[in-house]
N, C-alpha and C positions, 0 to 999 in steps of 0.2 A: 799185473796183467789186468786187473781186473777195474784198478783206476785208470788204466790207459784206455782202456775202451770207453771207461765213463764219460773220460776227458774228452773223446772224439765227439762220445753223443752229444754234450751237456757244448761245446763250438758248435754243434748244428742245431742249436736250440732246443733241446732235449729241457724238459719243465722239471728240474730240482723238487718242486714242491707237486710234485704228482702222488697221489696215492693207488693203492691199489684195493680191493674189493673190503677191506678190512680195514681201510684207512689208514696203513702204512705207506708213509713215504722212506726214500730211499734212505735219506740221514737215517730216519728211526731201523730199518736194517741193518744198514752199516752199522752203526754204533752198539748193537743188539749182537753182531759177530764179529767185533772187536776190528773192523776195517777201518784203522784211523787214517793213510793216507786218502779214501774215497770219503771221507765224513771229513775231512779236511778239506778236497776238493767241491764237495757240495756246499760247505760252506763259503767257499770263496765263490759259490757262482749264487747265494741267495739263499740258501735254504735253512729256516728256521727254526729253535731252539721249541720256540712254543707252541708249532704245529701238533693237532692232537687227532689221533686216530679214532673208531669209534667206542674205543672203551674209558676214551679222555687221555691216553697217556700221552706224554712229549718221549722225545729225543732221549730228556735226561734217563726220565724213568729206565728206559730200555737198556740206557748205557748201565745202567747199577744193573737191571737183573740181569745183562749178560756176563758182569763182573767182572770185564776188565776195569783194575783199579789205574789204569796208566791212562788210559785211552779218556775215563771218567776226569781225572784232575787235568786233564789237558781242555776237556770239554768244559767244566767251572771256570778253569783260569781262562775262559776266552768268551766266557759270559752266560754259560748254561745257569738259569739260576738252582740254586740249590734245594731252593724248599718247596718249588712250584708242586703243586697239589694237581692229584688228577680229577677231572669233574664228575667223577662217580663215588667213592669213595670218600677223598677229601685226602688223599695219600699222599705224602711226599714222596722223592726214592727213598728216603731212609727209611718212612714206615713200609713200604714193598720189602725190605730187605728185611725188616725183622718179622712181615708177615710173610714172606718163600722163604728166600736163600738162607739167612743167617749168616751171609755173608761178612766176617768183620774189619777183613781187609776193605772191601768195598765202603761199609759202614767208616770205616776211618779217613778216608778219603775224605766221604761227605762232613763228617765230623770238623775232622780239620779245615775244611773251608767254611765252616760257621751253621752248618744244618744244626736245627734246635730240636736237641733230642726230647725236651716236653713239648712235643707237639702233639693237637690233640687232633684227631680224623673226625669225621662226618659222624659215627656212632659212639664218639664220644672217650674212645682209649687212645693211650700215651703209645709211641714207642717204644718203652719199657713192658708195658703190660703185652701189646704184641708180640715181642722180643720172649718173653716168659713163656705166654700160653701157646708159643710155637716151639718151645724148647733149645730155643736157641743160647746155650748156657754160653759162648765166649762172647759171643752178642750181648746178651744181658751184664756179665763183667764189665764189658768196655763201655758199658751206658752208662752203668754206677758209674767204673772210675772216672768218667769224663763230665758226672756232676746229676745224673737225671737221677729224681726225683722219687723215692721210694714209697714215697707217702699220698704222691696224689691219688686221685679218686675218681672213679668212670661216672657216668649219670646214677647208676646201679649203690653205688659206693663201693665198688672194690678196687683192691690197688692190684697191683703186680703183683706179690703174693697172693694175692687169692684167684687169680687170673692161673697161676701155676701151681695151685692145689686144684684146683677144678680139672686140671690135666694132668695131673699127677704124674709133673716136673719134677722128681723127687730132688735133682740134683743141685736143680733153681731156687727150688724150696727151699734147705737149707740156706743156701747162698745167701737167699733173700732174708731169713729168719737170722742170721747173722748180720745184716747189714741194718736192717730194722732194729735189731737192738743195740747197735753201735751208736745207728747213729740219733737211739732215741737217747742215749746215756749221753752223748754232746749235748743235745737239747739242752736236756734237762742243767747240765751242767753251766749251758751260756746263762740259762735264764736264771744259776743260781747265782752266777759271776755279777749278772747284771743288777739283780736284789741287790748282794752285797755293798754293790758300788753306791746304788740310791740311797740305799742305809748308810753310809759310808758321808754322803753327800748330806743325808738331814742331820748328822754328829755335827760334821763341818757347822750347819749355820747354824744349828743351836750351840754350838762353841762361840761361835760368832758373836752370836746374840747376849749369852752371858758374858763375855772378854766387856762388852759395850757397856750393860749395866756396873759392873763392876769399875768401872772405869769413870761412870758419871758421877 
């Protein structure tokens, strides 16, 4: 009902890209109340992904914190970009989600169309580290398993661990104090593989090197 009225207005010239006192156009409600036929029809009459209301947010952002994840991969796959930052902040929707909802379903969405979970906002922390020091513990799991970055470091120097000791995360804590020393024992581990191998390599030409003398 609600796109069929839209649809009458939007034939009598009804302005898609209107907002209202806040800076909200219509797409950014639709998509905020998960109305994908009218954010479907707004789009077919003009209306913009990168329109930004007055707190800088688009479309997309709206679509992640209302959480629908269907209505979201329908808005990427038709060109929402995924990492568009808001001009306050420096936020993509994925950092929105780990600094509100915690949403992971949503987060996986963005994920699987290529949003980069080390990204860094305006003040300087990761998506991880948000994701922590807001307690978002299934959030934070799916950022490790999907590759982010345990180790980076804010302007401050703290990581995501210390970001959820300072919030006493207890549950993150752990999680994180376990994954930090997994995957500091790989480290260590590549860069013994890697010695080895150099070592490995100077045998070689000093074998090399004597087979030749030997031989002249």
């Amino acid at each position: 009902m609600c796109s069929d009225v839209m649809e009458i207005l939007l034939e009598f010239n009804a302005d898609p890209e209107y907002s209202n006192s806040s800076g909200k156009t219509a797409l950014m409600i639709a998509c905020y109340a998960g109305q994908e036929d009218a954010a479907k029809l707004l789009r077919e009459h003009g209306a913009s992904w990168e329109t930004r209301d007055r707190n800088g947010l688009t479309a997309i952002h709206w679509t992640a914190d209302g959480g629908h994840d269907d209505l979201l991969l329908w808005v990427l796959r038709k060109g929402g970009p995924v990492d568009i930052e808001d001009s306050v902040n420096g936020w993509t929707p994925l950092m929105r989600v780990a600094c509100l909802s915690g949403n992971d379903e949503v987060a996986e969405v963005l994920i699987g169309k290529g949003a980069d979970i080390n990204r860094i906002d305006k003040s300087g922390k990761t998506v991880l580290m948000a994701a922590s020091m807001n307690g978002h513990f299934n959030l934070v799991r799916l950022l490790v398993d999907k590759g982010a970055d345990v180790f980076l470091k804010n302007r401050e120097g703290k990581t995501a661990l210390e970001f959820a000791r300072s919030m006493e995360r207890q549950r993150i804590i752990k999680y994180l104090e376990f994954q930090v020393a997994k995957d500091e024992k790989q480290r260590k581990a590549k860069l013994l593989e890697e010695k080895l191998k150099e070592n490995q390599m100077k045998l070689d030409q000093m074998q090399i090197g004597a087979n030749k003398i030997l031989t002249e």
